[in-house]
C-alpha positions as CSV (number, residue, x, y, z in Angstrom):
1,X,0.0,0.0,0.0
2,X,1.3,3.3,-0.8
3,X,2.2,6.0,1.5
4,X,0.7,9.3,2.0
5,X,2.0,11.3,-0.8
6,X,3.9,8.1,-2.7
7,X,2.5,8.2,-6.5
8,X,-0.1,5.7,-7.5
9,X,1.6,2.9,-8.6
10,X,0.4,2.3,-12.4
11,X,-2.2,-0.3,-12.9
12,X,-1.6,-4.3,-13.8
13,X,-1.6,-4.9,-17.5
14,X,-2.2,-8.2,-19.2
15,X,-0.6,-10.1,-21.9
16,X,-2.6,-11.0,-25.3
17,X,-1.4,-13.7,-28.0
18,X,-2.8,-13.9,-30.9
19,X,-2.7,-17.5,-33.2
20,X,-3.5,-17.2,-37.2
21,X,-4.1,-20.6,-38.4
22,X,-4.2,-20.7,-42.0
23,X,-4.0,-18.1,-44.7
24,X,-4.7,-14.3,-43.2
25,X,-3.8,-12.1,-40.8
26,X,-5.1,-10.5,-37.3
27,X,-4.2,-6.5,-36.7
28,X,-5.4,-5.4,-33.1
29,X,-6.7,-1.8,-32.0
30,X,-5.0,-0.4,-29.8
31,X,-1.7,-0.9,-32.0
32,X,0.3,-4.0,-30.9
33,X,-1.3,-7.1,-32.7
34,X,-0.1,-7.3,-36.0
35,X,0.4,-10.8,-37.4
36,X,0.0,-12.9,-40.9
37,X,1.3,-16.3,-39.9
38,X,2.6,-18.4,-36.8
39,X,1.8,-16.3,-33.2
40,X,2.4,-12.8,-32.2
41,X,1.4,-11.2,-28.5
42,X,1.2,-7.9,-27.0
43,X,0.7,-6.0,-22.9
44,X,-2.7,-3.8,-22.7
45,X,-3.7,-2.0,-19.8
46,X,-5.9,-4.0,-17.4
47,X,-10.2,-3.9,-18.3
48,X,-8.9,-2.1,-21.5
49,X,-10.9,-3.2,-24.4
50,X,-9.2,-4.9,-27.7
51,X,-10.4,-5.1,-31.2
52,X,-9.1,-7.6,-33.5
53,X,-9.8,-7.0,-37.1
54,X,-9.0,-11.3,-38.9
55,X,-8.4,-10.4,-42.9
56,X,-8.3,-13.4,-45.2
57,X,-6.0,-13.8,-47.7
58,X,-6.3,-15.1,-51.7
59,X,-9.2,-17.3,-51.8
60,X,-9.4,-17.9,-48.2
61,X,-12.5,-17.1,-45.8
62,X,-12.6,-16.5,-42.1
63,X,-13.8,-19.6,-40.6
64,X,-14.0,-18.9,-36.5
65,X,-12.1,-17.3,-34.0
66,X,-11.5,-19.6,-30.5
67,X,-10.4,-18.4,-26.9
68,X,-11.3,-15.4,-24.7
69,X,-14.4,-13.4,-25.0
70,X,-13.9,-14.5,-29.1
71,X,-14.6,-18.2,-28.9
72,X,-17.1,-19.4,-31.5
73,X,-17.5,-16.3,-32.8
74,X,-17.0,-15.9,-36.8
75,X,-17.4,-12.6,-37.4
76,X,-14.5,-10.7,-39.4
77,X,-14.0,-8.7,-35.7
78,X,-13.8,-9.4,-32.2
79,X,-13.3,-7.6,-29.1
80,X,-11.1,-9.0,-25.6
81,X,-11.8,-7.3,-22.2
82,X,-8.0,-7.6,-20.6
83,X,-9.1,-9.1,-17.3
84,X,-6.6,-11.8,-17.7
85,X,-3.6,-13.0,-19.8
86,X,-5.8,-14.2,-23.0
87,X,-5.0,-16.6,-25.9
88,X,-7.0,-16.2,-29.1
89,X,-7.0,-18.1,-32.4
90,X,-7.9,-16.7,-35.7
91,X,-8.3,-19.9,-38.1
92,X,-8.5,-19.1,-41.5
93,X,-10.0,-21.4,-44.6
94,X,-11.1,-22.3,-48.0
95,X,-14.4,-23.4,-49.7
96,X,-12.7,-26.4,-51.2
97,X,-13.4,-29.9,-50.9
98,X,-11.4,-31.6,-48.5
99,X,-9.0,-33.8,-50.9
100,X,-10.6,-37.0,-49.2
101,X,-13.9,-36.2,-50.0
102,X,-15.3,-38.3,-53.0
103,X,-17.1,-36.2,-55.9
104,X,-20.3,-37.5,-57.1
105,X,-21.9,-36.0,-60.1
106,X,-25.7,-34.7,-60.7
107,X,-27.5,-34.0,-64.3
108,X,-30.7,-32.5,-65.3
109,X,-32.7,-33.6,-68.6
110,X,-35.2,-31.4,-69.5
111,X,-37.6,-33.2,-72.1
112,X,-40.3,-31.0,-74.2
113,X,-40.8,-27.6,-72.7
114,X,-39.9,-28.7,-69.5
115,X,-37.2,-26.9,-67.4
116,X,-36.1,-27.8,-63.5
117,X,-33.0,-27.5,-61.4
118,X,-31.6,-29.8,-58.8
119,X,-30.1,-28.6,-54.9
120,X,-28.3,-30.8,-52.8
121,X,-28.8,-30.4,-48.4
122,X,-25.0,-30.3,-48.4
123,X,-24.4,-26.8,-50.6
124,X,-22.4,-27.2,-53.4
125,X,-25.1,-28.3,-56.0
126,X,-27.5,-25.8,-57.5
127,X,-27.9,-27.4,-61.1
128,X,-29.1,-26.6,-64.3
129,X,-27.6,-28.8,-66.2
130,X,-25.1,-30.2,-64.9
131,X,-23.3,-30.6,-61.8
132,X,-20.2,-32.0,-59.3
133,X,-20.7,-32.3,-55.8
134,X,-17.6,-33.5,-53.3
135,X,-18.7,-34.9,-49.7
136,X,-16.8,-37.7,-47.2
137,X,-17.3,-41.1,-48.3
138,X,-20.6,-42.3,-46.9
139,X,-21.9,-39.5,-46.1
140,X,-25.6,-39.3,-47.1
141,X,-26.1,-36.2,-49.5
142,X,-30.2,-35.1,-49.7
143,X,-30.8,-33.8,-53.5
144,X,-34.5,-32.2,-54.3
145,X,-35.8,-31.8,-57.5
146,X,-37.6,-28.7,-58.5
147,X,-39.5,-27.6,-61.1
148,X,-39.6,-24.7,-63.0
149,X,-41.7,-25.3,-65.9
150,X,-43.0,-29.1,-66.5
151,X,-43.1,-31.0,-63.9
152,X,-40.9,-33.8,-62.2
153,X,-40.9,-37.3,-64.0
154,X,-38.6,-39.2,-62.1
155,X,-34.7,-39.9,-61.0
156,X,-32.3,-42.4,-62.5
157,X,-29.0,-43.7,-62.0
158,X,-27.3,-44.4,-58.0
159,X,-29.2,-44.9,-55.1
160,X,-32.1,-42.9,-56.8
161,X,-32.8,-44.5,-59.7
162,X,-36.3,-45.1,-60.1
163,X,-37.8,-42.7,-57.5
164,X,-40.4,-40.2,-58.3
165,X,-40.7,-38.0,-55.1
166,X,-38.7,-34.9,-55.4
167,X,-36.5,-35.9,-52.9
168,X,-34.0,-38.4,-52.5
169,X,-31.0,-39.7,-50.4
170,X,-27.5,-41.1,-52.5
171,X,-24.7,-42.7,-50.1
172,X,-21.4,-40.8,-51.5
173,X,-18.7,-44.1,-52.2
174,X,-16.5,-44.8,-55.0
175,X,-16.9,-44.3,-58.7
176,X,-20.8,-42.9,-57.4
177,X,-22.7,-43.4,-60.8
178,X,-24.3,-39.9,-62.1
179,X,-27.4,-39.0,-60.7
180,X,-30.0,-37.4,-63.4
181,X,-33.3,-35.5,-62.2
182,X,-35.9,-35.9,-65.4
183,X,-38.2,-33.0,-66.2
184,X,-40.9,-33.1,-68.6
185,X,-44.4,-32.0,-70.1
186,X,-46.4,-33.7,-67.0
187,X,-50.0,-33.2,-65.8
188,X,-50.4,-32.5,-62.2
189,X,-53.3,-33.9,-60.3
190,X,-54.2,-32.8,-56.7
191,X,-56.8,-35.2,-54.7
192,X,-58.3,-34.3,-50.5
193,X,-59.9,-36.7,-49.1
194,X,-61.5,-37.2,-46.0
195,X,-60.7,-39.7,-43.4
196,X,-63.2,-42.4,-43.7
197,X,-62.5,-44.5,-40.5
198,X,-60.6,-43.6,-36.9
199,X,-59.3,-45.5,-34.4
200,X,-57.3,-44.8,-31.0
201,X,-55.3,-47.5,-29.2
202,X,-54.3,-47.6,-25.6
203,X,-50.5,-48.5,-25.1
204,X,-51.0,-49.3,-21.3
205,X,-54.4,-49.9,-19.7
206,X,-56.3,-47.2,-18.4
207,X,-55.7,-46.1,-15.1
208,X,-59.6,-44.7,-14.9
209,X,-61.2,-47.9,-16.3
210,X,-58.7,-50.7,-16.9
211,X,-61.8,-53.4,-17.2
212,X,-63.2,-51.3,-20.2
213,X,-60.0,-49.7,-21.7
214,X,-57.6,-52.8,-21.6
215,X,-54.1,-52.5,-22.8
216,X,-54.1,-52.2,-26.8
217,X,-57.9,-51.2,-26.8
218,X,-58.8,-49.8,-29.8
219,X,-61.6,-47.2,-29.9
220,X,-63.6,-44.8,-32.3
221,X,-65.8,-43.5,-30.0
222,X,-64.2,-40.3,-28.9
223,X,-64.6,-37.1,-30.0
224,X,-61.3,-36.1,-30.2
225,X,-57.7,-38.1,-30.8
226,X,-54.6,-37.5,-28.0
227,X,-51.5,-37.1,-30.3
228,X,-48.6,-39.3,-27.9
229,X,-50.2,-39.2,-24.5
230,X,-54.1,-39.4,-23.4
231,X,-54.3,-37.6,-20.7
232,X,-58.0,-39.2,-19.9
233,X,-57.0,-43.0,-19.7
234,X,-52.9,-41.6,-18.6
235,X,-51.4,-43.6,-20.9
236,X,-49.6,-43.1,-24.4
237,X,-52.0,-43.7,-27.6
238,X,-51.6,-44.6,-31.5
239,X,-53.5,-43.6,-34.2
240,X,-55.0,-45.6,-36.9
241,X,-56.4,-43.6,-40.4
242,X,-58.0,-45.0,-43.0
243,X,-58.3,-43.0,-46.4
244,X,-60.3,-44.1,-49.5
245,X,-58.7,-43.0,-52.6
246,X,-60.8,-42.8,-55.4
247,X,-58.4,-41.5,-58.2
248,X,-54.5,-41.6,-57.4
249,X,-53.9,-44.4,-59.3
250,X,-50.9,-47.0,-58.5
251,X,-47.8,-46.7,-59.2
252,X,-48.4,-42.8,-59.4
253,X,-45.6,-40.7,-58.8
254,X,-46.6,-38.7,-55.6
255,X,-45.0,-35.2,-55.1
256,X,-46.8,-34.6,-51.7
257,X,-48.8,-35.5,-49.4
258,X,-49.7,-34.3,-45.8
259,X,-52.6,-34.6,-43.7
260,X,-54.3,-31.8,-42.0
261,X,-55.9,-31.5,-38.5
262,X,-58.5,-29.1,-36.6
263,X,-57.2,-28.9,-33.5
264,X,-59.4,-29.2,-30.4
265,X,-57.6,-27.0,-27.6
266,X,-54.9,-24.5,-27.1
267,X,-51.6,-26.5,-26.4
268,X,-47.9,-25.9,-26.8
269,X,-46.9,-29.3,-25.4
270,X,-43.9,-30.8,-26.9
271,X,-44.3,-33.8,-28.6
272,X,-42.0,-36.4,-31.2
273,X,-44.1,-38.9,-33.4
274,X,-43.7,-41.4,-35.8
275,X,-46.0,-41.2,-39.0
276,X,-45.9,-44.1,-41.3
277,X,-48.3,-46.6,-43.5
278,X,-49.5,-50.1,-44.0
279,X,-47.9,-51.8,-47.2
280,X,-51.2,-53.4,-47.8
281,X,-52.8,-53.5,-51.6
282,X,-56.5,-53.6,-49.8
283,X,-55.5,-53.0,-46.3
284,X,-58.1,-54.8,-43.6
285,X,-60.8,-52.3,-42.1
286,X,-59.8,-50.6,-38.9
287,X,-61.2,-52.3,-35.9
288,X,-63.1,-51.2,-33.2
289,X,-62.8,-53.2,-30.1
290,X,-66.7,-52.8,-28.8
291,X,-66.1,-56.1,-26.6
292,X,-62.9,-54.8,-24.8
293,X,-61.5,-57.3,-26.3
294,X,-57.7,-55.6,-26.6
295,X,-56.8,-56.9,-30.0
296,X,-54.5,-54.5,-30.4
297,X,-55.1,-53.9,-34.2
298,X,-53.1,-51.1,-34.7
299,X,-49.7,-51.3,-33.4
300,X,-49.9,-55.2,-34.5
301,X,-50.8,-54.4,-37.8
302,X,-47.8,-51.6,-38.1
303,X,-45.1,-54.1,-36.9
304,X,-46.1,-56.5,-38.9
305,X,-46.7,-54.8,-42.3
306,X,-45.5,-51.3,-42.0
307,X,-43.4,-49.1,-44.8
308,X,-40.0,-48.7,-44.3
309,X,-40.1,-45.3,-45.1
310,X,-41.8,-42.6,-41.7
311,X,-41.5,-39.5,-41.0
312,X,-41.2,-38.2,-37.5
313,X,-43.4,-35.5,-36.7
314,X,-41.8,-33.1,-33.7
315,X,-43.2,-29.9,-32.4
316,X,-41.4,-27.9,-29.7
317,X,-43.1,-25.6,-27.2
318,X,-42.5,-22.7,-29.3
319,X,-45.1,-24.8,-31.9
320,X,-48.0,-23.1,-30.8
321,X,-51.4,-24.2,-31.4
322,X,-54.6,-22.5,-31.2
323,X,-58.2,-23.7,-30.7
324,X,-60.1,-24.9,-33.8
325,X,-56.9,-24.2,-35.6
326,X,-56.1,-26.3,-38.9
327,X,-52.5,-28.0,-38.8
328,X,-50.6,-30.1,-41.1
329,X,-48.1,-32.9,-41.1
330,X,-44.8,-33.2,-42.7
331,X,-44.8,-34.3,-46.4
332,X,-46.1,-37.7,-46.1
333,X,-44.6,-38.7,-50.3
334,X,-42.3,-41.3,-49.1
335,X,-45.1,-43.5,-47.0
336,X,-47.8,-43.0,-49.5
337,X,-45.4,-43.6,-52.3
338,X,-44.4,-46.6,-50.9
339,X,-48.4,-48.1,-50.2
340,X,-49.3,-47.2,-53.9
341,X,-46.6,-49.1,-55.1
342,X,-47.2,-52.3,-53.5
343,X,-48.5,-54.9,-55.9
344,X,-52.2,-54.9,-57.0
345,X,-52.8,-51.5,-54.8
346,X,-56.7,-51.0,-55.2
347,X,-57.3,-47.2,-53.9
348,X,-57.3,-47.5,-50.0
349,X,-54.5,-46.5,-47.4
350,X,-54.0,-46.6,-43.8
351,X,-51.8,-44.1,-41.6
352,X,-50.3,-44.8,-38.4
353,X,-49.0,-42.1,-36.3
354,X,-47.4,-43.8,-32.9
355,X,-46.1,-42.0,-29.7
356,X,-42.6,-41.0,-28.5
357,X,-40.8,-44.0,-27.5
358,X,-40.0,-42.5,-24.4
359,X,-42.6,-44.3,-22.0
360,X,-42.4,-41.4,-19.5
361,X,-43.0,-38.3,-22.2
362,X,-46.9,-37.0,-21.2
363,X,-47.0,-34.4,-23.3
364,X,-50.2,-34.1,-25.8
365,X,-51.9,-32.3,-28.3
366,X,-55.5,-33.1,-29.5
367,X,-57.1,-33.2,-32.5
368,X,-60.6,-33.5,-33.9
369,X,-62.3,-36.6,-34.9
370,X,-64.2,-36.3,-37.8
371,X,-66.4,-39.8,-37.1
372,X,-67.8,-38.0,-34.0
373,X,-67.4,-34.1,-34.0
374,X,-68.0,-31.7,-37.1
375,X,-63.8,-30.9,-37.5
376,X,-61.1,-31.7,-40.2
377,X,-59.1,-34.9,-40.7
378,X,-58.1,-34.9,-44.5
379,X,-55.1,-35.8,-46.9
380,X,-53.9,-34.0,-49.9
381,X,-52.0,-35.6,-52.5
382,X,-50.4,-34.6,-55.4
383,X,-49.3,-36.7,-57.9
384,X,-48.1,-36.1,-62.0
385,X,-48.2,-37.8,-65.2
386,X,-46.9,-37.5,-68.5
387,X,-49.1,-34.8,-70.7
388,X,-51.2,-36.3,-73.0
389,X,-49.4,-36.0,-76.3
């Protein structure tokens, strides 16, 4: 402690270091931080405040800055409080492949007037025409097919050949054979229908009435349907559809289809389901168990014959609902492609949608049931074919 009249000794300072990883450089202001390659440090006054400006050089881009108050951030600038002797690292990159990732290669043939473009979920394809990609081998790349005048006919070649939906998944490996998205004059056909039959099915007896709501009970009766939990009978609950389609025909190439809901309550409830179908050509009628009988109908009938393909179906609390609210699935292609594609397909399709496999997740939300309440249960599919010549 200084004595009366002693001047004030001056106040701690703090030493800064300063990394650049890659090709750039790091400039600091105040002065002192001036550096292109390797490590370079500097003293500032204690609580001062330090910007450090990372510039990139030739075709290099600022990729993130680590340590201190910095860390994470990838902004061209950052700025240290001296508190504390810091280290920061400025790492600097390029938007090249990594030379051990595998290309793979995507076309687009635009027959008649057709045009359309394909986009990959891993940047690097936006095609025209046509296109190289680069990813690690076995990585899964995403590629969608759009549109822009014409219509989607189908893909060929790799994992996709012979898919219609306007998506679809390739496995990067090895001399990858070229992917081709075909455009052409199409006609596109949209179809809503109406649920025809509903059923609900206990997981777990019901705690109220475990005599007349028996494990894998299947009802119609109630007026609404508990999406994952129902809070009523405590116990998680699946959902059995049944839709009557009059017109998509088999075989058809579906572009979308989802399924919307009138909601019955308020609810932000998180929930996580699984959506799929029954790979049935005329699947069975959905059963109601009037005898409390348990026969479990719909889970049994998903094991046993589901798709492969589902589509989980999460909403978060910010996933607000409202009261008589309409609300739709995700795209639903995949599962109903699949169904119309099974052998002999005569114009019917079930939909499961089945709870969280967490046994302890009681979160819900409700919906309407048509069969006993004026509300909304409906799917909408979309479907082309090739224009009549």
């Amino acid at each position: 402690m200084a004595a009366c009249g002693d001047p004030v000794p001056p106040s701690e300072g703090f030493t800064l270091t300063v990394t650049v990883a890659g090709e750039g450089s790091v400039t600091s202001d105040p002065a002192g931080i001036d550096t292109a390659a390797g490590q370079a440090s500097a003293d500032f006054a204690a609580n001062e405040e330090v910007t450090l400006t990372a510039t990139p050089s030739g075709a290099a881009n600022m990729v993130t800055w680590s340590g201190g108050d910095c860390d994470g951030s990838t902004d061209a600038t950052c700025v240290v409080e001296m508190t504390a002797d810091t280290e920061v690292t400025a790492t600097f990159g390029t938007d090249e492949p990594d030379p051990e990732d595998l290309p793979f290669s995507v076309t687009v043939n635009n027959t008649g007037s057709s045009e359309g473009s394909v986009t990959s979920d891993i940047g690097g394809i936006d095609c025209p025409d046509v296109c190289e990609g680069a990813a690690p081998e076995g990585a899964t790349v995403v590629l969608t097919a759009a549109a822009t005048t014409g219509g989607f006919i189908n893909w060929t070649g790799g994992d996709c050949d012979g898919q219609t939906t306007l998506t679809c998944s390739i496995t990067v490996n090895p001399g990858e054979e070229t992917v081709t998205a075909n455009f052409g004059d199409v006609e596109t056909h949209t179809e809503t229908i109406t649920a025809s039959f509903v059923v609900e099915e206990l997981i777990n007896a019901s705690s109220d009435d475990a005599t007349r709501f028996p494990a894998g009970h299947n009802y119609q009766e109630s007026s609404d349907l508990d999406i994952n939990w129902d809070v009523a009978h405590d116990t998680q609950q699946w959902i059995g559809l049944r839709f009557d389609m009059l017109e998509l025909p088999a075989g058809a190439n579906v572009q979308s289809a989802v399924i919307t809901m009138e909601t019955t309550a308020a609810s932000t409830d998180p929930i996580s389901v699984t959506i799929s179908g029954e790979a049935a050509a005329s699947p069975a009628p959905l059963a109601d168990d009037g005898d409390f009988t348990a026969s479990a109908d719909t889970s049994t009938r998903a094991a046993n014959n589901g798709t492969d393909a589902t589509v989980t179906w999460t909403l978060t609390s910010e996933d607000e609902w409202a009261a008589d609210e309409l609300v739709m699935t995700p795209d639903l292609a995949d599962v109903v492609k699949e169904i119309v594609d099974v052998d002999g397909w005569a114009g019917s399709i079930v939909i499961f949608i089945s709870p969280d496999a967490d046994p302890a997740s009681t979160s819900e939300r409700r919906v309407k049931n048509p069969n006993e309440v004026a509300g909304t249960l409906e799917i909408e599919v979309t479907w082309t074919t090739l224009a009549t010549p």
